[in-house]
N, C-alpha and C positions, 0 to 999 in steps of 0.2 A: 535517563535512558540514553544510548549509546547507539547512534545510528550512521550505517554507512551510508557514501551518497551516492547514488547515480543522477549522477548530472552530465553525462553523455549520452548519446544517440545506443553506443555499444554495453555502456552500464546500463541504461534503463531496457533495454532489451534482454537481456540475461536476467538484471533482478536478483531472486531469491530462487532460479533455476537449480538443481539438481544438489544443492544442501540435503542434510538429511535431519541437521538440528538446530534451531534457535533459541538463546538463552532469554526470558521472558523480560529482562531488560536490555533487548537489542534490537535492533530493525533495520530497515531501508529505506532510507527517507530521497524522493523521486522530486528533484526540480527540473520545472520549465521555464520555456519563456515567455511563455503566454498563457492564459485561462482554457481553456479546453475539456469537454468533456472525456475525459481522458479515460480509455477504456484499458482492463488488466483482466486477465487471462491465467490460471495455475496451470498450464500446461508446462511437463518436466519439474513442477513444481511438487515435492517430499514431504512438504508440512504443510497441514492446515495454517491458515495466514486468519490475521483481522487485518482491513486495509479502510484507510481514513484520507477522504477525500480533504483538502482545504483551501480555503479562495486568497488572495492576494495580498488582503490580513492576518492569514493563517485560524481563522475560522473556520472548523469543523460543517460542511456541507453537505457530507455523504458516510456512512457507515456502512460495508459489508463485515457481517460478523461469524466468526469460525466458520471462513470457507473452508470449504474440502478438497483436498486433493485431485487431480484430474487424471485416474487411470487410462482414458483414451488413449491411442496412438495416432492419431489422423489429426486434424487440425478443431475437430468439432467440439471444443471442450467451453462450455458456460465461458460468457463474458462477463464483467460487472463494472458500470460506471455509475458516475453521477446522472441529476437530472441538469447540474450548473457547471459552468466552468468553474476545475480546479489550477489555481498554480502550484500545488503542491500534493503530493501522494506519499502517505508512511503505509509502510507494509512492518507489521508485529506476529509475535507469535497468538497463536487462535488462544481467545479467554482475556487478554491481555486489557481490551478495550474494556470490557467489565469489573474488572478489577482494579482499574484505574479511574475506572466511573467516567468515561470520554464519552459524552452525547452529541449530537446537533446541537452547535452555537457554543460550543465550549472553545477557546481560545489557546492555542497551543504555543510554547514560546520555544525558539530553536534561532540560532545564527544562520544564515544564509552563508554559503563558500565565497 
C-alpha cells in the first residue's frame, strides 16, 4: 500500500478533501505527536473512506468502516474517533479494511518520515 503523509498542521487538515477518486492500494496515512483521541470528519470529502485508528506500536485500536460521504454544507457533518488515544490515522478507500482482513489488535507495519 502506498500512502501519503500528512504530518503537518496544513496536511492533516485538508486530508483526502475534495478528491474524487482513490486507488484501493493507496491512502493517507496521519502522524502525530502525541496519542489523542483524534477525531476525523468527511466534510468536502468525495469518497467513502475506511479510517483505522493506531496506538504508538502501530496497533489497530479503532475501525470506522465505509464511511459515507458528507453532503451537508454547514459544519454539522458526523464525527468519528476512537475510544484510546491514536498516534497514528490511515485513511483507505471504503471496502479496503475488509479485504485486507484489518481488525482490532492487527499490527500494522509502515516507516515513520
Amino acid at each position: 500500500m502506498q500512502a501519503e503523509i500528512a504530518d503537518t498542521p496544513q496536511k492533516r487538515a485538508a486530508g483526502l478533501m475534495y478528491r474524487d477518486h482513490l486507488k484501493k492500494d493507496h491512502g493517507m496515512m496521519f502522524f502525530f505527536d502525541q496519542a489523542q483521541e483524534w477525531t476525523f470528519w468527511m466534510k468536502n470529502t468525495l469518497i467513502p473512506l475506511d479510517l483505522i485508528w493506531m496506538d504508538e506500536k502501530k496497533r489497530v485500536i479503532h475501525i470506522e468502516r465505509n464511511v459515507p460521504i458528507c453532503t451537508r454544507t454547514d459544519d454539522s457533518c458526523p464525527q468519528y474517533r476512537p475510544n484510546d488515544g491514536a498516534m497514528y490515522v490511515l485513511e483507505i478507500a471504503a471496502g479496503t479494511v475488509d479485504g485486507l482482513k484489518i481488525e482490532k489488535g492487527t499490527k500494522l507495519q509502515f516507516a515513520n518520515p
